[in-house]
VMD Tcl script that draws the C-alpha trace (Angstrom):
set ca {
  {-60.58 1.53 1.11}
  {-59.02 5.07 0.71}
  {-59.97 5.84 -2.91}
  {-64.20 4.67 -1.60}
  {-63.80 7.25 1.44}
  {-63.12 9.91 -1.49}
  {-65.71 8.36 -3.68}
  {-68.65 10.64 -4.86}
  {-71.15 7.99 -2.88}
  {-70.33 9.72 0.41}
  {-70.42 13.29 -0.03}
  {-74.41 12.91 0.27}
  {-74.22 11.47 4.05}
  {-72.03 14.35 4.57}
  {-74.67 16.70 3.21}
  {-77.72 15.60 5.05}
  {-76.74 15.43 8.70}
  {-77.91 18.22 10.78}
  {-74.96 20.32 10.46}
  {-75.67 23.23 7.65}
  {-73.21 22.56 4.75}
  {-69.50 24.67 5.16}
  {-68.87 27.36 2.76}
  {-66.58 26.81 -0.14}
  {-64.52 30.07 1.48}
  {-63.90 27.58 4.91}
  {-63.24 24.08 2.18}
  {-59.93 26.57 1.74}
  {-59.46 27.66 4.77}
  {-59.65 24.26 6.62}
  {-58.57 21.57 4.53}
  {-57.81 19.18 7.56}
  {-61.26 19.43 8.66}
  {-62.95 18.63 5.19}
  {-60.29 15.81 4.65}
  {-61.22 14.42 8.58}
  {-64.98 14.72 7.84}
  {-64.01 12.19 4.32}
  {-61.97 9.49 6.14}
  {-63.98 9.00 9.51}
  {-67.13 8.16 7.71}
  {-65.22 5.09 6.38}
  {-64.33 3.99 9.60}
  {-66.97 4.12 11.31}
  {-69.33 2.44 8.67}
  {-66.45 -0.22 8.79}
  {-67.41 -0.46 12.65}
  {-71.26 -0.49 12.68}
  {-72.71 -0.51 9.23}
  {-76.32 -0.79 10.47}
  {-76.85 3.14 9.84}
  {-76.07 6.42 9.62}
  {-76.24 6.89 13.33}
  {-73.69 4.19 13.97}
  {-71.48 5.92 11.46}
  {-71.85 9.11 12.99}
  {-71.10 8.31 16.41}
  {-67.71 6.75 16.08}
  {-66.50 10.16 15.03}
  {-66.17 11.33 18.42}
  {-65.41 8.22 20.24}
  {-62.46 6.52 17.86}
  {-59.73 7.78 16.73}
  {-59.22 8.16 13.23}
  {-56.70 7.99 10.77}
  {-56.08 11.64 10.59}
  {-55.69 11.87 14.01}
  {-52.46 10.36 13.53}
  {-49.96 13.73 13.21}
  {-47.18 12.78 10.69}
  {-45.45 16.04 11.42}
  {-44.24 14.55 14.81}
  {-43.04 11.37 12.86}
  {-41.14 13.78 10.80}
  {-39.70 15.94 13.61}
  {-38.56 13.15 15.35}
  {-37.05 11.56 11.86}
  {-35.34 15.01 12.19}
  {-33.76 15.44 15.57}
  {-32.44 11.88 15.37}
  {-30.46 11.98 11.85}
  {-27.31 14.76 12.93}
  {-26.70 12.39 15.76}
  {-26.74 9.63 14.29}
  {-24.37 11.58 11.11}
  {-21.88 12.75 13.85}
  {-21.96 9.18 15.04}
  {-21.22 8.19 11.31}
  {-18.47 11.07 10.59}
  {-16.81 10.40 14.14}
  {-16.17 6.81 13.50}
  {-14.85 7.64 9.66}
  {-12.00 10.25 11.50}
  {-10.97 8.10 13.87}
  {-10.61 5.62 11.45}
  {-8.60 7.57 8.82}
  {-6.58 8.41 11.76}
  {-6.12 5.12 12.50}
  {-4.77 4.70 9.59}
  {-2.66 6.95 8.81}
  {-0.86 5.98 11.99}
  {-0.47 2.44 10.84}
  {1.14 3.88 7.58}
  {3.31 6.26 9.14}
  {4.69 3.45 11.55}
  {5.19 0.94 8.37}
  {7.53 3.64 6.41}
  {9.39 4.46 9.91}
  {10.19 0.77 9.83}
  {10.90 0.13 6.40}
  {13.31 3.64 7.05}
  {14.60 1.68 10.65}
  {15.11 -1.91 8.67}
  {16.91 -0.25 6.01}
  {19.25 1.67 8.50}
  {20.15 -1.18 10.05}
  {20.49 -3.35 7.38}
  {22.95 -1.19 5.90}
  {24.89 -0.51 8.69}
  {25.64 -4.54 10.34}
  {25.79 -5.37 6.38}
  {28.93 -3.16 5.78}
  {30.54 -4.19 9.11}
  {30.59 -7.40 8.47}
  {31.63 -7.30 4.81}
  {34.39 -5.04 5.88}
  {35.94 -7.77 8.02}
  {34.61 -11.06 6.01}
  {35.06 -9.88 2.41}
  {32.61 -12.83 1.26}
  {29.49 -11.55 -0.50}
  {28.37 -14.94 -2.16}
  {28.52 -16.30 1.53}
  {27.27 -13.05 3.26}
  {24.11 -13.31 0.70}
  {23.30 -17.10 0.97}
  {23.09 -16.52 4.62}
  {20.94 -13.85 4.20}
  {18.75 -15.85 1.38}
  {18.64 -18.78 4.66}
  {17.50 -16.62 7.22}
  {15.09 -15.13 5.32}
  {13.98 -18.79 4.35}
  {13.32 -19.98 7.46}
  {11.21 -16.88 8.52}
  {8.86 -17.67 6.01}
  {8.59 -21.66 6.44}
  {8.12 -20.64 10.41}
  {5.58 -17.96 9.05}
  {3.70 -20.80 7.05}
  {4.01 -23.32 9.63}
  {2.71 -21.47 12.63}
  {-0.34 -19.76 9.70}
  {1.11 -16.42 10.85}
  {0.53 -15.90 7.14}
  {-1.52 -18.17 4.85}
  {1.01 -20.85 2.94}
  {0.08 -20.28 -0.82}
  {-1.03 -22.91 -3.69}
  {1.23 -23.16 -6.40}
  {1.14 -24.39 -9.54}
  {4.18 -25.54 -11.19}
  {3.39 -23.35 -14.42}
  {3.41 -20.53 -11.88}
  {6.99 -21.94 -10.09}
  {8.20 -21.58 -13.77}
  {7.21 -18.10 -14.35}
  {8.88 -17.23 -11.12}
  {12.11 -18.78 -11.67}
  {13.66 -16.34 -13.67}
  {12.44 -13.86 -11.30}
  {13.99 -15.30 -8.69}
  {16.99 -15.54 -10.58}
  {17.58 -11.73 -11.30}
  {16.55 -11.04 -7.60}
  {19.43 -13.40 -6.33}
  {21.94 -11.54 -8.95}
  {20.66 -8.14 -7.73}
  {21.15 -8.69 -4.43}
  {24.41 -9.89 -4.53}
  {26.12 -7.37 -6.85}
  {24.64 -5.16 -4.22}
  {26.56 -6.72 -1.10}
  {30.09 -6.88 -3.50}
  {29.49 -2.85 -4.01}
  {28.84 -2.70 -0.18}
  {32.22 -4.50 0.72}
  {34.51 -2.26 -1.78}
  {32.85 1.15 -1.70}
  {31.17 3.43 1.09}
  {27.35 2.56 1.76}
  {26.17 6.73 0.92}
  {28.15 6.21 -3.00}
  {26.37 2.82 -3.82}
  {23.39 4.25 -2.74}
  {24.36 7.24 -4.54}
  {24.90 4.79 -8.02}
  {21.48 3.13 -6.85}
  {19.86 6.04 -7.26}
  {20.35 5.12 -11.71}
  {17.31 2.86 -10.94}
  {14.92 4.97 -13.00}
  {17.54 4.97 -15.98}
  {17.58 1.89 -16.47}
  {13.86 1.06 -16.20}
  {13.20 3.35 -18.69}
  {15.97 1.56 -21.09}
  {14.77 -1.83 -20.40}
  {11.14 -0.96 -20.85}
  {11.41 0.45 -23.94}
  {13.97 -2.06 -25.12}
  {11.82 -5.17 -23.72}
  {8.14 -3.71 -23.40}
  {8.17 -1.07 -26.38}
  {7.01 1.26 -23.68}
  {7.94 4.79 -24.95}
  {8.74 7.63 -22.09}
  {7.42 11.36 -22.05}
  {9.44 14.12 -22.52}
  {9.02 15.01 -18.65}
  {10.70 11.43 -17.74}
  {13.47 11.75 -20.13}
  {14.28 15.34 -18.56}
  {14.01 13.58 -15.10}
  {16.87 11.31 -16.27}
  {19.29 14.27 -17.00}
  {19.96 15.19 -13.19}
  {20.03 11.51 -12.26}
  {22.65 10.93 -14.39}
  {24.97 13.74 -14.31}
  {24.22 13.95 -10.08}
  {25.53 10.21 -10.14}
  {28.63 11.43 -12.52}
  {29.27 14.55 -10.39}
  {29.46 12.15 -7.23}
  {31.49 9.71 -8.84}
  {34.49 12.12 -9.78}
  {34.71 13.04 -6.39}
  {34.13 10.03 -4.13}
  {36.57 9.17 -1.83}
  {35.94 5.44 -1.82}
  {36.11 5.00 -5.50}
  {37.00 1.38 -7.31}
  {35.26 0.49 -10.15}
  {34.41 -3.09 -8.61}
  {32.33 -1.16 -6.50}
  {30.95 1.26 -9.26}
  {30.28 -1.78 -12.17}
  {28.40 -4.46 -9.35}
  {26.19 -1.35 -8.56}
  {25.39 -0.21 -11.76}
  {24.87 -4.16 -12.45}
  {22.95 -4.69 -8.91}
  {20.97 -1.67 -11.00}
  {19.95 -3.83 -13.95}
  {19.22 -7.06 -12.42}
  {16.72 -5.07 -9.71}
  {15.30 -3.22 -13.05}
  {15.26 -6.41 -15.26}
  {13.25 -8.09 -12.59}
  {10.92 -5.50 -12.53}
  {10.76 -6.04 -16.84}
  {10.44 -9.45 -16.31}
  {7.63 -9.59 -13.85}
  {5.73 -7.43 -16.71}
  {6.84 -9.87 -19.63}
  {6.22 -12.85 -17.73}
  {2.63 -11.98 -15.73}
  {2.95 -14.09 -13.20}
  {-1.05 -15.85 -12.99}
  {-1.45 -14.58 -8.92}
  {-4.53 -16.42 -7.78}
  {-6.09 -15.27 -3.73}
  {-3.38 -17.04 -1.78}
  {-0.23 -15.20 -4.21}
  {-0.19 -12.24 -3.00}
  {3.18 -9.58 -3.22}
  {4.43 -10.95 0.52}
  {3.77 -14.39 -0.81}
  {5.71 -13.84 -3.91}
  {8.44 -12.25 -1.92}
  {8.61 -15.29 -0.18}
  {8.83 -17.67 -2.66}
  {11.40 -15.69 -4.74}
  {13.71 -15.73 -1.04}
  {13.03 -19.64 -1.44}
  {14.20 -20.08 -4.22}
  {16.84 -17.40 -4.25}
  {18.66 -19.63 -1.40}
  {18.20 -22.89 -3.21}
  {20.15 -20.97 -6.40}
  {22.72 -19.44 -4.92}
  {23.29 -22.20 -2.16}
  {25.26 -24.34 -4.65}
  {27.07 -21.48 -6.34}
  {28.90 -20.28 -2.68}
  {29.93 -23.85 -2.21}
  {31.88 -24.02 -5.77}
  {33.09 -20.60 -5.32}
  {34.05 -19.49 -2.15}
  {33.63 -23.18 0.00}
  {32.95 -23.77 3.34}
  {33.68 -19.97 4.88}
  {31.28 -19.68 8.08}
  {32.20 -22.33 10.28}
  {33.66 -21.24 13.64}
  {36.92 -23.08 13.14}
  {37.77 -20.78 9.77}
  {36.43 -17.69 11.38}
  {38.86 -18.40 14.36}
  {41.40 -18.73 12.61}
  {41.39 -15.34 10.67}
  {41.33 -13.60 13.96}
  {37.80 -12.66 13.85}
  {35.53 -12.01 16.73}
  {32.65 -15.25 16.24}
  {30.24 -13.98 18.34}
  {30.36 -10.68 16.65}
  {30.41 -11.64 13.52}
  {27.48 -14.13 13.47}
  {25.27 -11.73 15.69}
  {25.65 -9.05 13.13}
  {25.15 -10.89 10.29}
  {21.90 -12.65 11.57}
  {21.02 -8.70 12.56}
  {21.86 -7.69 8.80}
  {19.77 -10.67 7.65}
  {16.51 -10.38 9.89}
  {16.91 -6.27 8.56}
  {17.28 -7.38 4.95}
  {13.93 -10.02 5.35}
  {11.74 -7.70 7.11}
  {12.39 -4.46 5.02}
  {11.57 -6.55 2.18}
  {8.60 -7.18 3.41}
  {7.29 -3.89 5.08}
  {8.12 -2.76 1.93}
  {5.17 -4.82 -0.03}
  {3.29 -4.59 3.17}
  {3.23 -0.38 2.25}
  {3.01 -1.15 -1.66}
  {-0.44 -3.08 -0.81}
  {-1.61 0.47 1.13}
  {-0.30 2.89 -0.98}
  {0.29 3.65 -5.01}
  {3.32 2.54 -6.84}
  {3.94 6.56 -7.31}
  {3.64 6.88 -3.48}
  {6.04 4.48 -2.85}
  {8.47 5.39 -5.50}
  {8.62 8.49 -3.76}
  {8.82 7.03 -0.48}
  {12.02 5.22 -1.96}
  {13.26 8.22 -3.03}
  {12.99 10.08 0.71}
  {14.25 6.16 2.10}
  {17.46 6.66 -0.18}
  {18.24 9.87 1.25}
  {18.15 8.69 4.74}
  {20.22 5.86 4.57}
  {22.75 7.98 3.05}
  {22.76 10.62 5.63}
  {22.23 7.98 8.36}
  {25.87 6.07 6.72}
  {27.82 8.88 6.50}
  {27.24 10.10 9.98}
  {27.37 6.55 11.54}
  {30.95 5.88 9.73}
  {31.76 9.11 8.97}
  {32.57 8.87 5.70}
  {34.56 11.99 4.31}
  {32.03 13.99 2.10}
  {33.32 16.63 -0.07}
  {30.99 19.85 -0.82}
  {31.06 18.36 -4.72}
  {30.32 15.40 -3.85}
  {27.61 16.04 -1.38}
  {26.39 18.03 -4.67}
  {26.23 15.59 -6.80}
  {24.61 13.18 -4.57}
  {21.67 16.05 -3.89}
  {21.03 16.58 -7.76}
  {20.65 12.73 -8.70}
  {18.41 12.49 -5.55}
  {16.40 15.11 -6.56}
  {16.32 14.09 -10.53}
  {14.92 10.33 -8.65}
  {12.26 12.26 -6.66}
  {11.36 14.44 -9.85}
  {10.89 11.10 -12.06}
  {8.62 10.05 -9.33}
  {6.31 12.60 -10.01}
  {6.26 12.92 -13.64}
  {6.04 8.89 -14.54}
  {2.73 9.38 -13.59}
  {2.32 12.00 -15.98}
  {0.25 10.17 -19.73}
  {0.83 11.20 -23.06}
  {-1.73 12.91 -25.11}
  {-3.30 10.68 -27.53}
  {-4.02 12.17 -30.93}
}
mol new
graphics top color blue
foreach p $ca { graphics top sphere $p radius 0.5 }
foreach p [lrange $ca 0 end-1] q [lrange $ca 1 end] { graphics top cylinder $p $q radius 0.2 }
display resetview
């Protein structure tokens, strides 16, 4: 229809109504008029196509097609978009507030769990000097939390396959060993120096990787490592609290947390929708209970029935509060931690682990009020700092030739 309005066939019709013929000066001039005089034609032979006088006298009476102002379409186009983009833009800042609320509240907790932990965890093991007990309680309490999470679908229940059980296992294994060598530091040392010995971590990932994984470090991490260690040294020398059973199960709570880590790598653990970190977390606490369960029995027996805890003069009520406390702490840092990991890059919350350390050490010391000497406080600072300083340059890749 629109390319026979423009046809040649017209123009004649145009050119032999009464009207004398516009100059090609007014063509330029007027191009809305010459264009208008091209389209109605069209329509109105559409309308009556008896004759030219039927074509001719819609022109006045119906609207046509250029009629139809497309600059208003356009201004309107144009007065709606910034509302509708500070609609857009008002919603994305609310919502990055949003979340960085909900972030900020998950580290204060994982900061708040840790605290706490820490503190009814040393209380108790200074009075019940029982860490394979103290941890199989811990590894049961965290159990049930996650069967009454599964039952009640506060959190999906996962699928798994035993090929995947078996890749686990060994994981769980290391996670059981870590966590107890790090309750038998707790109950002979102060909670700021095993902390303090903790803070090796990055030392021996780097050994194990590169042992295990053939994974190389920079020259920036291996610099890193030279404050870590000699901060840790410095510290050592002048702790008040000093045994070596407290020094050895935290440098060994160190390489069973970092071995994990290596082995998680090694193994690759096949994670299909419903194994997720918490998930994992939750069936490594499983079977962390079910391992240890049977080694507290043949070791230290029967030790947390009323009846024996009477008898040593201890306050029950106390006692078992406390250590449920400590437990629920352990559990749910545990978890807020892989909770942030899922938000967050492993960088991110390295160095969130690095700030975490720092606060439960200041947090212990006032709380018991452990005696810190300026040396000491020293050394703890520089390994600290060497920890925060790995952090930032693991992130750091080698040039590649």
């Amino acid at each position: 229809m629109q390319s026979a309005a423009l046809s040649p066939s017209y123009t004649p019709l145009l050119r032999n109504s009464k009207n004398p013929p516009t100059p090609r000066r007014n063509l330029l001039l007027l191009p809305r008029i010459t264009c208008r005089s091209r389209l109605q034609p069209l329509a109105a032979a559409a309308s009556s196509p008896q004759g030219l006088p039927g074509a001719l006298r819609p022109l006045v009476s119906l609207p046509s097609l250029s009629d139809r102002r497309p600059d208003d379409r356009f201004a309107a186009r144009a007065a709606s978009v910034p509302d509708s983009a500070s609609a857009g833009d008002g919603a994305t800042a609310s919502g990055g507030i949003l979340q960085t609320v909900q972030l900020g509240s998950l580290f204060g907790l994982w900061y708040l769990f840790n605290i706490y932990f820490n503190i009814y965890n040393k209380q108790v093991l200074k009075v019940f000097q029982f860490p394979l007990t103290i941890t199989t309680v811990q590894f049961a309490v965290g159990t049930c939390l996650v069967l009454f999470m599964w039952t009640t679908n506060l959190y999906k229940r996962p699928k798994i396959s035993a090929s995947q059980l078996a890749a686990i296992l060994p994981l769980a294994a290391v996670h059981t060993m870590g966590n107890l060598f790090t309750n038998m530091s707790l109950g002979k040392v102060a909670v700021s120096f095993t902390h303090t010995i903790k803070a090796m971590e990055p030392f021996f990932s780097v050994l194990l990787s590169a042992l295990f994984l053939g994974e190389m470090p920079t020259i920036w991490v291996l610099a890193s490592l030279v404050p870590i260690v000699g901060g840790v040294a410095l510290a050592s020398l002048t702790e008040a609290s000093f045994n070596w059973a407290g020094f050895w199960s935290a440098m060994a709570s160190n390489v069973t947390f970092q071995s994990r880590n290596v082995l998680s790598k090694k193994v690759m653990v096949k994670k299909e929708e419903s194994l997720d970190n918490i998930n994992l977390f939750s069936m490594i606490t499983i079977m962390s209970f079910f391992l240890l369960a049977p080694a507290t029995l043949f070791v230290e027996g029967i030790k947390f029935t009323p009846s024996y805890l009477q008898s040593t003069g201890l306050n029950l009520k106390e006692i078992y509060m406390r250590c449920c406390l400590a437990a629920l702490c352990f559990h749910a840092y545990q978890q807020v931690s892989y909770m942030i990991l899922a938000r967050v890059s492993p960088v991110s919350h390295s160095v969130g682990n690095c700030v975490k350390r720092v606060v439960v050490i200041v947090t212990s010391v006032l709380f018991f009020r452990t005696p810190v000497s300026p040396i000491n406080s020293l050394g703890t600072g520089i390994a600290l700092a060497g920890v925060f300083l790995y952090s930032r340059v693991k992130k750091i890749k080698p040039k590649t030739a």
